[in-house]
C-alpha positions as CSV (number, residue, x, y, z in Angstrom):
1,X,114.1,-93.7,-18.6
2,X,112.0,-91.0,-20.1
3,X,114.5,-90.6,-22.5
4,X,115.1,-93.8,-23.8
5,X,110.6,-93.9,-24.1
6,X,109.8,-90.6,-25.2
7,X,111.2,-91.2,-29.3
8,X,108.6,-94.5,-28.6
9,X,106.0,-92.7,-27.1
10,X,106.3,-90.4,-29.9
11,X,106.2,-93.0,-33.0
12,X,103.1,-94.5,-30.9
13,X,101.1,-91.4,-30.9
14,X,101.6,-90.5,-34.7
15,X,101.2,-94.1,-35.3
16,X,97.5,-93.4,-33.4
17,X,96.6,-89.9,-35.2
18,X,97.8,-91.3,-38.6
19,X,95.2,-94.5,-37.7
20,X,92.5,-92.2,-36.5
21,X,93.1,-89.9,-39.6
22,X,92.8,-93.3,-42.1
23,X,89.6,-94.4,-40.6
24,X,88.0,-91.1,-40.7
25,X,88.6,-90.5,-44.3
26,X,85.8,-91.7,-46.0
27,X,88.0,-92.2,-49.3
28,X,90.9,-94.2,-47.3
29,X,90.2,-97.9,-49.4
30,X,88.7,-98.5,-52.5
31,X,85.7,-100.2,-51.1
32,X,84.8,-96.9,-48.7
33,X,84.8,-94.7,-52.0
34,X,82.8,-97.3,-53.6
35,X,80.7,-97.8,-51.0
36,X,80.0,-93.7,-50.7
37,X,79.4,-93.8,-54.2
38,X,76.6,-96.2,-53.8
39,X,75.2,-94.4,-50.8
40,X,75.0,-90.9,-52.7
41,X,73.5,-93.3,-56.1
42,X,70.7,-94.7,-53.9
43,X,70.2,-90.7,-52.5
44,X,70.8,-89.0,-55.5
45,X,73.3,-87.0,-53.7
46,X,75.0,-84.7,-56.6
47,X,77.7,-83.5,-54.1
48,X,78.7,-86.9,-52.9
49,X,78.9,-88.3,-56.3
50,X,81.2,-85.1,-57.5
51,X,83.2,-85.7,-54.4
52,X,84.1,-89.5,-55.5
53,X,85.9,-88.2,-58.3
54,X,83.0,-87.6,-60.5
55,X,82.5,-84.1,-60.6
56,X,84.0,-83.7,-64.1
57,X,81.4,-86.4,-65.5
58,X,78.9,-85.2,-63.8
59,X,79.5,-81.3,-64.9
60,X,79.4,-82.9,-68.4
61,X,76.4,-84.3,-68.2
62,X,74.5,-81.6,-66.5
63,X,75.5,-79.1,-69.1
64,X,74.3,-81.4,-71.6
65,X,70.9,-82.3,-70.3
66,X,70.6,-78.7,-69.3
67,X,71.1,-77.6,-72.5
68,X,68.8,-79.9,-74.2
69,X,66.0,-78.9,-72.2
70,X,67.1,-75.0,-73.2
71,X,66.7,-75.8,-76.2
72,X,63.7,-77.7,-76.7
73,X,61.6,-75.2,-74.2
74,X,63.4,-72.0,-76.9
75,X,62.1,-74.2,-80.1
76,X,58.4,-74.3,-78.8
77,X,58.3,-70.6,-77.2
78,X,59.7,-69.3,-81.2
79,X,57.1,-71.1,-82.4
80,X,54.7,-69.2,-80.4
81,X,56.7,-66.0,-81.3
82,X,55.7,-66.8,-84.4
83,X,52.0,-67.3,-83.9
84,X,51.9,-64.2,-82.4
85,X,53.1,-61.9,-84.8
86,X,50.0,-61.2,-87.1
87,X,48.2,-61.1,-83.8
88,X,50.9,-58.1,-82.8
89,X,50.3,-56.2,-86.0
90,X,46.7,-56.8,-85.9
91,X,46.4,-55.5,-82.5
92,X,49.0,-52.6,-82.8
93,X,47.1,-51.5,-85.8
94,X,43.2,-51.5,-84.2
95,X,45.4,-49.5,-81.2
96,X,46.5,-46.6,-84.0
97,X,43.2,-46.7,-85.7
98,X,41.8,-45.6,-82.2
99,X,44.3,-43.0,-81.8
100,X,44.5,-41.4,-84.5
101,X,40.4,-41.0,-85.2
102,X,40.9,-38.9,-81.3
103,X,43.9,-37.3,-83.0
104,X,41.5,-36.0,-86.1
105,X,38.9,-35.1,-83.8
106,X,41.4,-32.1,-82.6
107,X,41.0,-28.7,-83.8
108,X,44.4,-27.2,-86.0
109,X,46.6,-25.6,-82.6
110,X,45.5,-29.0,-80.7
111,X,47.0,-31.3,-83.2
112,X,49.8,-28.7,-83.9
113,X,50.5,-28.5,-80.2
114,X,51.0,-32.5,-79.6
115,X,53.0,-32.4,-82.8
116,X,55.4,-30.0,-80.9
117,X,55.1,-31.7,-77.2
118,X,54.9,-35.4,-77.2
119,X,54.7,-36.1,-80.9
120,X,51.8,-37.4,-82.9
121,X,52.5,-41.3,-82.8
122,X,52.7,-41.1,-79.0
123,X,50.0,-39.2,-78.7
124,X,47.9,-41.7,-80.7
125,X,49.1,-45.3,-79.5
126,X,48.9,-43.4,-75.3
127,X,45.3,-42.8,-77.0
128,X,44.1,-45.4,-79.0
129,X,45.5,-47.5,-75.7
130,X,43.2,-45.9,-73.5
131,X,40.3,-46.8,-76.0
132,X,40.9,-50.4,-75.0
133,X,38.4,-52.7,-73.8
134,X,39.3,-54.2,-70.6
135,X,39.9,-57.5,-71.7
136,X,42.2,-55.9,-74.9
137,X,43.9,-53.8,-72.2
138,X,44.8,-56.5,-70.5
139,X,47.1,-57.6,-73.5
140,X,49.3,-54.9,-72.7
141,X,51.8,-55.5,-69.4
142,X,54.0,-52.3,-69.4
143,X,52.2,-49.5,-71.8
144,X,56.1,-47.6,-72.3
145,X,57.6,-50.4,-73.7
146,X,54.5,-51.2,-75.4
147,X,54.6,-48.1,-77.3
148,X,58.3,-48.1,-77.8
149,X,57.6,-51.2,-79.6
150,X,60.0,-52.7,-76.7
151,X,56.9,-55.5,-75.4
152,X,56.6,-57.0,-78.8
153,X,58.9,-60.6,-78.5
154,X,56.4,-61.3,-74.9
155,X,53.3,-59.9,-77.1
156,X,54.3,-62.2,-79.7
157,X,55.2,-64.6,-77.2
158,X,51.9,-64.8,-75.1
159,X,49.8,-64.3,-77.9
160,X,51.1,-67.4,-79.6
161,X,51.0,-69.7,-76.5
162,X,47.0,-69.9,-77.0
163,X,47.7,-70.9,-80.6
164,X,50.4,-73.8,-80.4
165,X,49.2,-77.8,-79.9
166,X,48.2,-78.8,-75.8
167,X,51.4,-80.7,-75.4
168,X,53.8,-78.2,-76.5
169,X,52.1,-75.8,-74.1
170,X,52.1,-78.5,-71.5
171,X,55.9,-78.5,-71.5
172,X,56.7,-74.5,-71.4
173,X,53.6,-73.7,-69.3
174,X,55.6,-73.6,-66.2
175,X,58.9,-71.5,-67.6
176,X,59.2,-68.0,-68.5
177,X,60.2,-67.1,-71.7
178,X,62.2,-64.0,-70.9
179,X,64.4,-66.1,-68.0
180,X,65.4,-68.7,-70.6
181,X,66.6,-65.6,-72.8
182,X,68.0,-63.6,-70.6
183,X,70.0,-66.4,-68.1
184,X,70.7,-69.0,-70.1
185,X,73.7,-70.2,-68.1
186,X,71.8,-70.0,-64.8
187,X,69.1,-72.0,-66.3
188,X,71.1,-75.2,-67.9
189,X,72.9,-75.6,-64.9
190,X,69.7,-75.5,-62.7
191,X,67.4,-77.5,-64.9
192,X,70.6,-79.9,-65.6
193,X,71.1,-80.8,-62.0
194,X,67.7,-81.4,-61.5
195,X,66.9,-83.5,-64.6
196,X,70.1,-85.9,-63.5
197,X,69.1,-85.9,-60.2
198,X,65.5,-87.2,-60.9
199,X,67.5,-89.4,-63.4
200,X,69.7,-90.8,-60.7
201,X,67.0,-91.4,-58.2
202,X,64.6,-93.1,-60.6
203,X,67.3,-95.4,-61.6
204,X,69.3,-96.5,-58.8
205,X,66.4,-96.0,-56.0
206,X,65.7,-100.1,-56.1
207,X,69.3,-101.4,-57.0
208,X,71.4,-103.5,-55.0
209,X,75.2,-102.9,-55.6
210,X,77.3,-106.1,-55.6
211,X,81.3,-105.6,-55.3
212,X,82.4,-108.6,-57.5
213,X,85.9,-108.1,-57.5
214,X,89.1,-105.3,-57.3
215,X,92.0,-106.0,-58.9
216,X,95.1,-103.4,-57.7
217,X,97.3,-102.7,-60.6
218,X,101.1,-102.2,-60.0
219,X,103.0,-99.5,-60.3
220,X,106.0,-100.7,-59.8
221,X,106.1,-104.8,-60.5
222,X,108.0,-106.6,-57.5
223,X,107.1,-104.1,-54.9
224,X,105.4,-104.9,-51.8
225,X,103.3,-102.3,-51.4
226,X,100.2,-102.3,-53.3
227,X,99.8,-99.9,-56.4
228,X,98.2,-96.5,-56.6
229,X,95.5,-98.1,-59.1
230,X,92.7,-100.3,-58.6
231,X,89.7,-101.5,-61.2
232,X,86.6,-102.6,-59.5
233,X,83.9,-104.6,-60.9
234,X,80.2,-103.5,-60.1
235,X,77.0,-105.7,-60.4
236,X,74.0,-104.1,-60.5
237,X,70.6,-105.8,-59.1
238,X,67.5,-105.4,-59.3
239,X,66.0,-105.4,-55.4
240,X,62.4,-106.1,-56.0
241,X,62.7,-108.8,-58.9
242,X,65.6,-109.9,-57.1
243,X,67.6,-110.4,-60.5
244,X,71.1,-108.6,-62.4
245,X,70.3,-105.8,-64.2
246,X,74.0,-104.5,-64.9
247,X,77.5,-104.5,-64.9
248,X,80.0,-101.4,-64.5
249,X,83.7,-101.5,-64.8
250,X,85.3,-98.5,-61.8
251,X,88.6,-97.5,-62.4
252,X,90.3,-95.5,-59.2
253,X,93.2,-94.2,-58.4
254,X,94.8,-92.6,-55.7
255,X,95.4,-89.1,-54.6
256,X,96.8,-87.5,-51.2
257,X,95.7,-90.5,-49.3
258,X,92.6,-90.7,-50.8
259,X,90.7,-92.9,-53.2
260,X,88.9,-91.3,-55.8
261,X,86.9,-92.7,-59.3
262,X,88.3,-91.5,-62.7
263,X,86.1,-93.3,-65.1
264,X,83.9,-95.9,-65.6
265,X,82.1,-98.4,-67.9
266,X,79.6,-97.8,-69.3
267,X,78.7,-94.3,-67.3
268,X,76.7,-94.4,-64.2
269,X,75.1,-91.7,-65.8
């Protein structure tokens, strides 16, 4: 008797694991992956959305928005750069002019003896440096790479900050200019999830999503089984004035069991 159950008992069980397996998997239908879609929209959950079948997209757009931003903080801070530059000579100048009257002050040997140590522009910028006022002094963040004419671009930099309109200064206030230099890369793909995440929220925070209707497409005409394709249309409402503010076209397909997005129209984002 156990026998003749046991290939039964079998086909039962994976039946069972294959049904539990199905309903765990968030992607198992269309309507779950666009229903998680919606659910990581109205959170602004990046992960989620790359996990739909986004992630390409979403890459795209990141870099892109990233980049902008890069750009537009690099355009005000050369500006600045710019500002700063007679400010740099004028103050590497008044620092030499200190120096060097010490440096004439020297008898013969002295000045022959720093000429043959340290050298006579050192000695006179270390000088004329130390001549500062505090508030000049200040000026000056690391005095070796300030003499080694290494601190001129953040000089420049921080110099011309004070001398560029409100606004502009408004908008780099908060970044450093040798971080969006130095990491680039780091900095688009940090700024650009953060941008399109702010983006996302703003937008789809009040919408209502309305599933309108999924049409499968057939892969093979005549066969039972449905195909491996499905479009999906997506209204878009507005939850506070109650009224449609959209329309996106989803086109899925599916891969190892699952149902993921590869495009749709126009972008979500």
């Amino acid at each position: 008797m156990l026998k003749k159950t046991l290939p039964v008992l079998i086909l039962v069980i994976a039946i069972l694991i294959l049904f539990y397996m199905k309903m765990n998997n968030q992607f198992s239908t269309p309507k779950s992956s666009i229903d998680l879609l919606i659910k990581a929209l109205s959170k602004s959950d990046l992960s989620v959305v790359a996990k739909c079948g986004l992630r390409r997209v979403l890459d795209d757009r990141i870099s892109v928005l990233g980049e902008s931003k890069w750009q537009e903080l690099m355009n005000i801070f050369q500006k600045a750069r710019n500002k700063g530059e007679n400010e740099y000579k004028r103050f590497r100048e008044k620092i030499r002019n200190l120096g060097s009257r010490e440096f004439w002050k020297l008898s013969k040997d002295e000045q022959s003896a720093i000429k043959a140590t340290i050298g006579i522009e050192r000695f006179i910028l270390e000088t004329g440096i130390k001549k500062l006022n505090p508030q000049d002094r200040e000026k000056i963040i690391d005095v070796e790479k300030f003499i080694k004419g290494e601190e001129k671009e953040e000089f420049c930099v921080r110099e011309g900050l004070d001398k560029i309109a409100r606004e502009e200064w408004i908008k780099v206030k908060d970044y450093k200019y040798s971080i969006l230099k130095n990491k680039k890369i780091s900095f688009v793909r940090k700024e650009g999830k953060k941008i399109i995440k702010n983006e996302i929220r703003d937008y789809y925070e009040n919408v209502v999503f309305l599933i309108e209707n999924k049409v499968y497409i057939d892969d093979f005409p005549g066969c039972l089984l449905k195909g491996s394709r499905v479009n999906v249309v997506l209204k878009l409402k507005d939850k506070e004035k109650d009224r449609l503010i959209g329309q996106v076209d989803i086109h899925l397909y599916k891969y190892k069991n699952k149902w993921l997005i590869k495009e749709t129209h126009p972008p979500l984002f």
